[in-house]
C-alpha positions in Angstrom: -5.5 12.6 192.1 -7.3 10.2 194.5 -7.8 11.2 198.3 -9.2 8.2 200.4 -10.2 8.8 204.1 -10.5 6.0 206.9 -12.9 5.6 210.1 -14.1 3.3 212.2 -11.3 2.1 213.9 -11.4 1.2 217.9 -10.9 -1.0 220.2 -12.9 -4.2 220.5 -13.1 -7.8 222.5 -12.4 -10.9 220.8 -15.9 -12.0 218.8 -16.8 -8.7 218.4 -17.6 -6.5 215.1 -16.1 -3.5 213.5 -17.5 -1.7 210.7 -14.5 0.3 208.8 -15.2 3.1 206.0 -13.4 4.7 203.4 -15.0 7.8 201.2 -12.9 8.3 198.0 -13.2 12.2 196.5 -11.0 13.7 193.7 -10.4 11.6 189.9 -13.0 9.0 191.0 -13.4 8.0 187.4 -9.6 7.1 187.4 -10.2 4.1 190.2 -10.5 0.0 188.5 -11.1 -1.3 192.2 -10.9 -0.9 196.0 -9.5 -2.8 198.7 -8.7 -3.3 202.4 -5.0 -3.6 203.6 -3.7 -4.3 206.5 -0.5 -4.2 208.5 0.8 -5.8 211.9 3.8 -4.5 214.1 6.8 -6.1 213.0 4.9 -7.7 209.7 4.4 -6.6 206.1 1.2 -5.2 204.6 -0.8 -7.6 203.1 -4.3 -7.6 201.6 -7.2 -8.6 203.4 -10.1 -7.8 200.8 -11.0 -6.1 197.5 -13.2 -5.5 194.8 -13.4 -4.7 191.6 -15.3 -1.9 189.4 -17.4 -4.5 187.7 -17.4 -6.0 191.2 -15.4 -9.1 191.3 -14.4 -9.8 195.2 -11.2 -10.8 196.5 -10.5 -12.0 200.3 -7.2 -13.4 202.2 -7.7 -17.2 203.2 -7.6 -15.7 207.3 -10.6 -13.6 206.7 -13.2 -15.7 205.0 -16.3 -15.8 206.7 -15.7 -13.3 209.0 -14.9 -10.3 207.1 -16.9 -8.5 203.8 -16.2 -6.0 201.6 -18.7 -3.9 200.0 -19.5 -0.3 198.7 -22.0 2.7 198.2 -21.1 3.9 194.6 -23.3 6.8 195.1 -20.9 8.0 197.9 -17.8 6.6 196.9 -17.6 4.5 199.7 -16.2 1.7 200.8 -16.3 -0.5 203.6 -15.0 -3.4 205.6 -17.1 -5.5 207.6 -15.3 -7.4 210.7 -17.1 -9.8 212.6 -15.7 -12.7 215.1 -12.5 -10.4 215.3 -9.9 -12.3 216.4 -6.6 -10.9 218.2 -4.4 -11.5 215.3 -6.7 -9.1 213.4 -5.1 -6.7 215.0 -3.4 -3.9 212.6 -3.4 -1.1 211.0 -6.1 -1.5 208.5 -5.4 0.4 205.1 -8.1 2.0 202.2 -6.3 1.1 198.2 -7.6 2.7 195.3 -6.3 0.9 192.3 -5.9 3.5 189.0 -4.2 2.6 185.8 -1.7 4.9 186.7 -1.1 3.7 190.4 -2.5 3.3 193.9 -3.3 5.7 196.2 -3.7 4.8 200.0 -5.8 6.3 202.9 -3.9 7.1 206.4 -4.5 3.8 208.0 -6.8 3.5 211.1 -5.9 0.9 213.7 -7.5 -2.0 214.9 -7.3 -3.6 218.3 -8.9 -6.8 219.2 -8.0 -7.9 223.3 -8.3 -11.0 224.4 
């Protein structure tokens, strides 16, 4: 069992930053790789970034540049790193922990960029 918890949501202006986290506790041994999700009203979830255990990064064509993945092994943490945010960032940003046997997903924590 994999229990994955989101921050750093909020409310920003267009060209601003956003720093989102996720801490992983439970069968942390089980996870193979992290990664960012996101979700618009009215629009299906779709991945924005991820990377791997042996840390092999992955990032949607709309996010390049702008946004980077990383994480603190020694807290089992990761995190997204949103710069230039435009309004069509705006989602519901989701934590993934990939496990052989699955994925596990954190609550979501919205993102709102304004114009």
């Amino acid at each position: 069992q994999v229990q994955l918890v989101e921050s750093g949501g909020g409310l920003v202006q267009a060209g601003g930053s956003l720093r989102l986290s996720c801490a992983a506790s439970g069968s942390i041994f089980v996870i193979n790789a992290r990664g960012w999700y996101r979700q618009a009203p009215g629009k299906q979830r779709e991945l924005v970034a991820s990377i791997s255990s042996g840390g092999s990064l992955n990032y949607a064509d709309s996010v390049k540049g702008r946004f980077t993945i990383s994480r603190d092994n020694a807290k089992n943490t990761v995190y997204l790193q949103m710069n230039s945010l435009k309004p069509e960032d705006t989602a519901v940003y989701y934590c993934n922990a990939q496990t052989t046997w699955g994925a596990y997903w954190g609550q979501g924590t919205q993102v709102t960029v304004s114009s």
